[in-house]
C-alpha positions in Angstrom: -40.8 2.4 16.5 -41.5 5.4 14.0 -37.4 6.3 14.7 -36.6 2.5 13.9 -38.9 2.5 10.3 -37.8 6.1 9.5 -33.9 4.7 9.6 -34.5 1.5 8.2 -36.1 3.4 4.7 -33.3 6.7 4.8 -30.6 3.4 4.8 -33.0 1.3 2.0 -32.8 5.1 0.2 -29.0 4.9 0.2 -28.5 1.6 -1.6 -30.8 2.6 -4.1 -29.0 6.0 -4.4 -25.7 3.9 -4.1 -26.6 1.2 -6.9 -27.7 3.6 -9.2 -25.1 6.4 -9.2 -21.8 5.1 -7.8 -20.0 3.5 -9.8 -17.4 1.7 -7.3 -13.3 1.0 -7.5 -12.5 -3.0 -7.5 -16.0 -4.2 -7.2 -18.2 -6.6 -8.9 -20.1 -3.8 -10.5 -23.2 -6.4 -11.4 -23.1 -7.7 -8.0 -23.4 -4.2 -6.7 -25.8 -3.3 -8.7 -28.0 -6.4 -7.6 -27.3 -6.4 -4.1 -26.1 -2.8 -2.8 -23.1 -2.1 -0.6 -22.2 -4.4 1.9 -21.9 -1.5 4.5 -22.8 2.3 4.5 -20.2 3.6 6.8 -21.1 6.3 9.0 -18.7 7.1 11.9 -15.4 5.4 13.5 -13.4 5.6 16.3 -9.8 4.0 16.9 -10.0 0.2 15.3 -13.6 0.4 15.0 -15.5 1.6 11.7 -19.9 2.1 12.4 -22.7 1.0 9.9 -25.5 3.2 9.0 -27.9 0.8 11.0 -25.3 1.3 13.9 -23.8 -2.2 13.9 -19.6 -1.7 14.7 -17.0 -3.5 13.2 -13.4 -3.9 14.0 -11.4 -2.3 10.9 -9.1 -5.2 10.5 -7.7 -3.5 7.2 -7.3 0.1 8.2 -10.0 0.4 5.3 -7.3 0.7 2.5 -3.9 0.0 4.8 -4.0 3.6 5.6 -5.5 4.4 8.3 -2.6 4.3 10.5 -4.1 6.3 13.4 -7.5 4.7 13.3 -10.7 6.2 13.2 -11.8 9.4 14.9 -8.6 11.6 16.0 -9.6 15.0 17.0 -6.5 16.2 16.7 -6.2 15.3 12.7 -9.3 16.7 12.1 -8.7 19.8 13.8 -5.4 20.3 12.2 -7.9 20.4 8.9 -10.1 22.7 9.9 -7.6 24.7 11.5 -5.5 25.1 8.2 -8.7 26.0 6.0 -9.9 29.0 8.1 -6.3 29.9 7.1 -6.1 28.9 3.3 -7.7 25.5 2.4 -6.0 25.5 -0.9 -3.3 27.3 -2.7 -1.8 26.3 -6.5 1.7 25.1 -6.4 2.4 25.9 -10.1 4.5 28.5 -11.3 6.7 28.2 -7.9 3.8 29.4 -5.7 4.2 27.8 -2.3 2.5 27.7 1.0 4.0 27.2 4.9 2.6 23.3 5.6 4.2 21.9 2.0 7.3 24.0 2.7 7.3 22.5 6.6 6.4 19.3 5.7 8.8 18.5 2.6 11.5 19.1 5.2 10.1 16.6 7.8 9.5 14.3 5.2 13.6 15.1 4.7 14.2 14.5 8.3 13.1 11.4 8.6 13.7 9.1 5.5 16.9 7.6 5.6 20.1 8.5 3.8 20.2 11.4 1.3 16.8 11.2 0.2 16.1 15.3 0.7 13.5 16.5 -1.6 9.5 16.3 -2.2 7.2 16.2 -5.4 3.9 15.9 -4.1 0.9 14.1 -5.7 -2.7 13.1 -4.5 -2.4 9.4 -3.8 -0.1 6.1 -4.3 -0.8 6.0 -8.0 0.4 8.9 -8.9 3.1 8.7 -7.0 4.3 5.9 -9.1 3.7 7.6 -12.3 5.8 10.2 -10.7 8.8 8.4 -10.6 8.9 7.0 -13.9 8.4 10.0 -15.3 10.9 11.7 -13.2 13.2 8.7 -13.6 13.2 8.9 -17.0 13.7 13.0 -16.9 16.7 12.6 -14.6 18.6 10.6 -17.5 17.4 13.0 -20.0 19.0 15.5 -18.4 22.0 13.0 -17.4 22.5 12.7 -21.3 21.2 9.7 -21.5 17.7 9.4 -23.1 17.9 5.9 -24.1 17.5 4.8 -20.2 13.9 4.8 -20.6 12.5 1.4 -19.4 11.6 0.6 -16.0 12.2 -3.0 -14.2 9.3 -4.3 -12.4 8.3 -7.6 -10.6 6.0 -10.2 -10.4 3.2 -10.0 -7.6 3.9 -6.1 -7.4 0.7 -3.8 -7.2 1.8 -0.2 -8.0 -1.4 1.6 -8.5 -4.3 1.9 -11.5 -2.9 5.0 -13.9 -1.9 3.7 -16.9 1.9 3.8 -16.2 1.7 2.1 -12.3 -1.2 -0.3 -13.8 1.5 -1.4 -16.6 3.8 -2.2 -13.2 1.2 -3.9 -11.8 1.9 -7.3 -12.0 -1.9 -8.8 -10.8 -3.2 -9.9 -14.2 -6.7 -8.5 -13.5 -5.3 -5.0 -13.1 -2.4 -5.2 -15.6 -4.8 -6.4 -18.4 -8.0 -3.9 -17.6 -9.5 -2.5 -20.5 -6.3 -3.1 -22.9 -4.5 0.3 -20.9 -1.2 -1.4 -20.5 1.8 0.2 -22.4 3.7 -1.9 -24.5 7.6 -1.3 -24.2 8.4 0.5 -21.3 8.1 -1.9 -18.5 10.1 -5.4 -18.0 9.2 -8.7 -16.0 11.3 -10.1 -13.8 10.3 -12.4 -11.1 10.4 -10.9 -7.7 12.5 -12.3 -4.2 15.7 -14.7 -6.7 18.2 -13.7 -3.8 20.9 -15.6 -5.3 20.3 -14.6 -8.5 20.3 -10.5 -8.1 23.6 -11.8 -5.8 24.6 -13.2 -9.4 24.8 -17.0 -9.0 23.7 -18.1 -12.9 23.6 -21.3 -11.8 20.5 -20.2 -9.8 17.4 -22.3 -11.8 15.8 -19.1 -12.3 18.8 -16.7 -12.9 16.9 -16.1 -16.2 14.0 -14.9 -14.6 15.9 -12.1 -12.8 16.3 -8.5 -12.5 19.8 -9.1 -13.3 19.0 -11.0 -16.6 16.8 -8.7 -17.3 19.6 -6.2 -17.1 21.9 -8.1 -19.4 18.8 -8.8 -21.9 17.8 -5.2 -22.6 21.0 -3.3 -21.5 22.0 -1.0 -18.7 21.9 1.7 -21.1 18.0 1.1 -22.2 16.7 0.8 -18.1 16.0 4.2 -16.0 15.2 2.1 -12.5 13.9 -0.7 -11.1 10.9 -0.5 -8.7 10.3 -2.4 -5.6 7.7 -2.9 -2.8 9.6 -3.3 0.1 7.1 -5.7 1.3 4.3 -7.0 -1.2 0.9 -5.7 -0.2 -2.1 -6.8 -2.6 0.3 -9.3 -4.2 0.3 -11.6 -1.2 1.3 -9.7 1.5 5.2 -11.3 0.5 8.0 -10.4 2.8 11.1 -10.4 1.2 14.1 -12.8 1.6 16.9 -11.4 3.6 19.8 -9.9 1.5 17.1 -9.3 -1.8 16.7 -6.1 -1.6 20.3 -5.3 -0.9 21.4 -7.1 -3.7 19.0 -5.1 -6.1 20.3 -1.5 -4.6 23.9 -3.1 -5.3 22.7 -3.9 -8.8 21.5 -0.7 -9.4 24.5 0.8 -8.7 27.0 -1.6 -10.5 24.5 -0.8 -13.8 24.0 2.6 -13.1 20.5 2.4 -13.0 17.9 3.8 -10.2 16.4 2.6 -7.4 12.2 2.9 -6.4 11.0 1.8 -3.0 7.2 1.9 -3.3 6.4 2.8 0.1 3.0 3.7 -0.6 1.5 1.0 1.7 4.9 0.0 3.7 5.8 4.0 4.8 4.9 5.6 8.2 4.8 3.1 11.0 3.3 -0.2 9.1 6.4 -2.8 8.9 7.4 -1.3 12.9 9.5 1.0 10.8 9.0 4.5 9.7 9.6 3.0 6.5 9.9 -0.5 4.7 13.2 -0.1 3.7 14.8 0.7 6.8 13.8 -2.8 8.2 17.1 -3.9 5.9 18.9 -0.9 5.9 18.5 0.0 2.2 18.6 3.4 1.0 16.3 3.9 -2.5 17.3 6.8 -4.9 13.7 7.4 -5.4 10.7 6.7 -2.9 7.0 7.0 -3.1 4.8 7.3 -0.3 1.0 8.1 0.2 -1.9 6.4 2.5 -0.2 6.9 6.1 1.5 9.5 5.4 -1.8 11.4 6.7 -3.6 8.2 7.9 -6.1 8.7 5.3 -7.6 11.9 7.2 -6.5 13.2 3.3 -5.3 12.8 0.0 -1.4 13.3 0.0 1.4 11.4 -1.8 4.5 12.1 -2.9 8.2 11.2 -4.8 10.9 11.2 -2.2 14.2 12.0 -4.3 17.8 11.9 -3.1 19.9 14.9 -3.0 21.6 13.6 -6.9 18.5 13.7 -8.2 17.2 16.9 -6.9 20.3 19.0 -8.4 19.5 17.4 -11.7 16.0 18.4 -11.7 17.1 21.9 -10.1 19.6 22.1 -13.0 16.6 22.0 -15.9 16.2 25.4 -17.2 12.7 25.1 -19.1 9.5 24.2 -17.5 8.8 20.8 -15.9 6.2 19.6 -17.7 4.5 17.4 -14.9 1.7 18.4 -11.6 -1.2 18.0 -10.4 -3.6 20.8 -9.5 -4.2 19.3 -5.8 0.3 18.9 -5.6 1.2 20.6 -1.9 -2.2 20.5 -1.1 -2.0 23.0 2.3 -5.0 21.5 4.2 -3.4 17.7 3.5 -0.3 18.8 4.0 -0.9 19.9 7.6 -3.1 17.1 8.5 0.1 15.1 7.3 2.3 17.4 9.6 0.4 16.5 12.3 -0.1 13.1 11.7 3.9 12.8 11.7 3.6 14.3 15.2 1.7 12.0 16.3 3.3 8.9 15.3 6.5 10.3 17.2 5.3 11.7 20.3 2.5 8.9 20.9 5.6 6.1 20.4 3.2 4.9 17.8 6.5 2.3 16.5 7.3 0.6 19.6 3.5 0.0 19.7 3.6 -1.6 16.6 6.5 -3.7 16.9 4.8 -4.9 20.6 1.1 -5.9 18.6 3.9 -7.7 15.9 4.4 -10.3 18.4 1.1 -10.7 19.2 -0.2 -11.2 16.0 2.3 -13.6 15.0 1.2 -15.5 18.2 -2.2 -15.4 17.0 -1.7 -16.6 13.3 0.2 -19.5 14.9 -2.2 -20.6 17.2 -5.0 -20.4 13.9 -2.1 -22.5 12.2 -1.6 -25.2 15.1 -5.7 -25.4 15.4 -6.7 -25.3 11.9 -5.0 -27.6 9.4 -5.9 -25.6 6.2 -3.7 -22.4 7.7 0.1 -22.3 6.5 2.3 -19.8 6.1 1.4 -17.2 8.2 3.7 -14.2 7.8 4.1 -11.0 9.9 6.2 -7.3 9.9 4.8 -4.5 12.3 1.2 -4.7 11.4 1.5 -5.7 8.2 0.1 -9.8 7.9 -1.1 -12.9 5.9 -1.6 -16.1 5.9 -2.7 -18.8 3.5 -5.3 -21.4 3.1 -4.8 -24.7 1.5 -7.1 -28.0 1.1 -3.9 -29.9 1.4 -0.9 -27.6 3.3 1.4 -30.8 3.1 1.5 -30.8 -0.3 0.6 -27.2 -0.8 -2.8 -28.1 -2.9 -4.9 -25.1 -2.6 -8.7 -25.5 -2.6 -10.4 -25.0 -6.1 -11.2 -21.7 -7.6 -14.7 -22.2 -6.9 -14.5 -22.6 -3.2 -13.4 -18.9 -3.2 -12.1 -20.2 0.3 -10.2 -16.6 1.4 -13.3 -14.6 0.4 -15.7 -16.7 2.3 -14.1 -16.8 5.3 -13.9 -12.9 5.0 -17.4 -13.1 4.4 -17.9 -15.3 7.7 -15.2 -12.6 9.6 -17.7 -9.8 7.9 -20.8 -11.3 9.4 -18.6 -11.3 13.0 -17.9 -7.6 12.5 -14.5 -8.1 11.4 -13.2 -6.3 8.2 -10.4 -8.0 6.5 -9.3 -8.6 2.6 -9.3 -12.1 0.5 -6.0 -11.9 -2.0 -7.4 -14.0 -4.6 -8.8 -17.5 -3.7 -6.4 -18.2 -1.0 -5.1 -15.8 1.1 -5.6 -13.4 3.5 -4.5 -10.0 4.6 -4.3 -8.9 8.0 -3.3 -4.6 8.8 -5.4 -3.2 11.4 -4.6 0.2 12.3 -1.3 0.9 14.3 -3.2 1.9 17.8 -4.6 -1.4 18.0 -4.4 -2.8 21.9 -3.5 -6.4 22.7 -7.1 -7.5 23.7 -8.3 -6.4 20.2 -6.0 -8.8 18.5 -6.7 -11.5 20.0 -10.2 -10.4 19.5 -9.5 -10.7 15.8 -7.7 -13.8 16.2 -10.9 -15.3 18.0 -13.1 -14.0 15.1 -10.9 -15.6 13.0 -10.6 -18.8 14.3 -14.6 -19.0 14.6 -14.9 -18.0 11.0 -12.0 -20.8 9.7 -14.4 -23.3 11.8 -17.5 -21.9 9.9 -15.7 -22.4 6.6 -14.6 -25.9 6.9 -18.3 -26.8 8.5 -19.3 -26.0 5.2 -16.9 -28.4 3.3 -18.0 -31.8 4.6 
């Protein structure tokens, strides 16, 4: 009993710690404030993520879409540990270097597709983002052609919260926080027109496209156009077949480059190694982060193609760009090793197995619950939709905050998963997941639809 009290007040002491001194990302900072975190967490292992008070829940998000791996694997950690009794940290300015960045920019080499050959590393997805504009625009600079400046971006895209990937960030919440936007350097176009991009103006929304948007600002005044292979916290919104090849065919017919923003998409999650390679596009630019090291680490980095590279290489002044954590050694090896792991464990076929499985599942929610439509799955990457009236496609109202209260009734029935605004949901457990545990989710879910529409009448 005096174990039971003594835990209940050191886990009371953390929420009051917590409410007063962490200020938390994409939260309701009253509501935390008033109420504490939802969950201390405490320990993990494969799916599963532990509470502080030793309840376990099923990780149905790989926390942030990262945790590709899961929770727990020795092997990552040791790989840590094992690289900072060597050298935990080493600057990469100035040209200094150190073996896992070196080993691990040529494995990133290896195995992207096409040309794509050389590494700038960053911290995380945002910055990776803010790379490639920057080096985007750089690249034409050095090209001789300083006017390509602007960058192309599209609607429902989430590319990260520094100022430049927040102004690409389509999600009005994000794009419009605290006034940070920058005026004239990014254009809207509205994402997935197929036969638009393909260049059919009698499409009803050709003037909506990247390709207007081309003809509207000029070839000459754009430096690239940025994509998410698949949409993560936009909607979880696969793309149409033939869009994105029509975009890279674009960008070559205007001379302008190409982004993949593999941040979420990259290292296992779509069944692929990476998004792209799911329609056989090669980008000129990528950027990846989160799987790359399952989140054991913060590591991302601007994939560029050999064209690129020898422009940069070229450049005989200083490039005025890094971070002080870029080719981070410890990351970098637990990234190595991570990579390992995905290929010797088969990790991909896994994934593409659990696909089917999931998309099973989200059609048996659809077939038993009439407020579920448009269920959507690649590798481990899902969503699905809730609507009030799914014949007509009336969604409930705002205040129902339908997808967040059934991810609260999942929450309660130690499921973790993520409300997209009112009325979706977003499914990526990670990519070691077993068969029984899906349908385990799919159960949780079903009971937690149930709870939700008890609620309504």
């Amino acid at each position: 009993m005096a174990g039971t009290v003594a835990k209940e007040s050191r886990i009371q002491k953390l929420i009051e710690l917590d409410k007063k001194h962490f200020i938390h990302p994409t939260t309701d900072p009253k509501l935390l404030a008033e109420q504490g975190p939802p969950i201390i967490f405490a320990g993990g292992e494969g799916i599963y993520a532990d509470h502080v008070n030793g309840d376990r829940y099923i990780d149905g998000m790989s926390m942030l879409w990262n945790v590709n791996l899961g929770h727990g694997v020795a092997e990552l950690a040791d790989a840590a540990r094992e690289q900072m009794m060597k050298i935990a940290y080493a600057s990469a300015f100035k040209g200094f270097s150190n073996e896992p960045a070196i080993e691990l920019a040529k494995k990133i080499a290896d195995i992207t597709p096409g040309d794509l050959e050389a590494v700038f590393y960053t911290s995380g997805g945002s910055e990776s983002n803010d790379t490639a504009f920057k080096l985007a625009r750089f690249y034409w600079e050095v090209k001789g052609k300083p006017n390509k400046k602007k960058i192309i971006a599209v609607t429902n895209a989430y590319h990260g919260v520094t100022i430049g990937a927040q102004t690409a960030t389509a999600l009005q919440a994000f794009h419009e926080f605290s006034g940070s936007n920058i005026p004239g350097l990014f254009v809207r176009a509205t994402a997935h027109l197929v036969h638009a991009e393909q260049g059919d103006k009698n499409d009803p929304q050709y003037g909506e496209s990247i390709r207007a948007a081309i003809e509207r600002e000029g070839a000459d005044n754009i430096a690239a156009i940025i994509i998410e292979p698949v949409q993560g916290a936009g909607g979880v919104n696969i793309p149409p077949e033939g869009y994105l090849q029509a975009v890279r065919k674009l960008a070559d017919e205007n001379d302008i480059l190409f982004i993949a923003d593999e941040v979420i998409c990259g290292f296992g999650r779509t069944g692929k190694m990476f998004g792209v390679e799911n329609w056989d596009v090669v980008p000129d630019m990528m950027s990846i982060a989160k799987g790359i090291t399952s989140g054991y680490s913060q590591l991302g980095a601007v994939v560029m193609n050999k064209e690129i590279r020898d422009a940069l290489t070229s450049y005989e002044g200083v490039l005025s760009h890094g971070f002080t954590y870029s080719g981070h050694p410890t990351a970098c090896a637990v990234a190595l090793k991570n990579i390992e792991i995905l290929e010797r464990e088969n990790v991909l076929d896994n994934v593409k197995a659990m696909e089917q499985v999931m998309r099973e599942g989200l059609e048996y929610l659809k077939d038993k619950h009439d407020i579920v439509t448009n269920t959507r799955v690649i590798g481990l990457l899902a969503a699905f939709d809730i609507r009030e009236d799914r014949e007509n496609g009336i969604p409930f109202a705002p205040e129902v905050k339908a997808a967040p209260t059934i991810t609260d009734e999942c929450f309660e029935r130690k499921l973790i998963l993520r409300p997209l605004g009112m009325d979706r949901i977003a499914i990526a457990p990670p990519l070691i997941i077993k068969k029984e545990e899906v349908e385990n989710m799919i159960s949780i879910l079903d009971e937690s639809i149930a709870a939700f529409k008890s609620k309504l009448t």
